[in-house]
N, C-alpha and C positions, 0 to 999 in steps of 0.2 A: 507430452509436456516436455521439460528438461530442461537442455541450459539455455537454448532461447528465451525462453519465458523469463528467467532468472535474468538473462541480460536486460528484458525489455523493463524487465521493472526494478533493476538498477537505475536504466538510462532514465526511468520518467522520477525514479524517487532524485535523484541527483541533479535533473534538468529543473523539476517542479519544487521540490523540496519535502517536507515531512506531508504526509495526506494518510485517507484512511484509505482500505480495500477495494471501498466503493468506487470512490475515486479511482484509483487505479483502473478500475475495470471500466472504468465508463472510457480514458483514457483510449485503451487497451482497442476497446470497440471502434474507434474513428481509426485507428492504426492497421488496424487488420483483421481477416477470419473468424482466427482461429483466437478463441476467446477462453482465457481457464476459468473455470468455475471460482467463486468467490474461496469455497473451503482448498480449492487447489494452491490459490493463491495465497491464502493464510498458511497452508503447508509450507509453503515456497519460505516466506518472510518467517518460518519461526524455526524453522530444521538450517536456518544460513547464520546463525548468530554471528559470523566472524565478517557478513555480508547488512544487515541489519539489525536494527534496534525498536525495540519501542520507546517510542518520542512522546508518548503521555496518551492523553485520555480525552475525549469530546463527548459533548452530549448529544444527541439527536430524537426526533419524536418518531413515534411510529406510527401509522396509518388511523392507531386508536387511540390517539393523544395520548400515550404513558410514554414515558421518556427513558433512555436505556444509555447507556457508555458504550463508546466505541474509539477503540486503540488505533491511535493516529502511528506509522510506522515511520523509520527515517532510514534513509544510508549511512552509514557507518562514518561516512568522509563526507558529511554532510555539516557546514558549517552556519552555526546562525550569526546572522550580521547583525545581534544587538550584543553581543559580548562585543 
């Protein structure tokens, strides 16, 4: 893993904007190989606090219609254009 990874998912949080995990890794998979695992990559976004943030909270359903949260993450130097 390492700072590659760390870079790719600066460049797509910074290019795309705030998204979840998911997101990210579906990204991740058109770009290239070598793919982190979903819990790699929440390692990545939560051990970088001075690199990312958590940007709030989504809902999504799951396979068995219950419905669950899931932390949308953002870049740090990520600016939203309704302020």
């Amino acid at each position: 893993m390492g700072l590659s990874h760390i870079n790719r998912i600066q460049r797509i949080l910074l290019d795309e904007g705030p998204m979840t995990v998911d997101q990210m890794i579906s990204i991740i998979k058109g770009q290239t190989r070598q793919v982190p695992s979903s819990r790699q990559v929440n390692n990545i976004l939560s051990k970088n606090p001075k690199l990312f943030f958590k940007h709030g909270k989504t809902k999504t359903k799951s396979t068995l219609n219950s419905r669950y949260e899931i932390i949308v993450w953002a870049h740090v130097n990520y600016r939203n254009e309704e302020e």
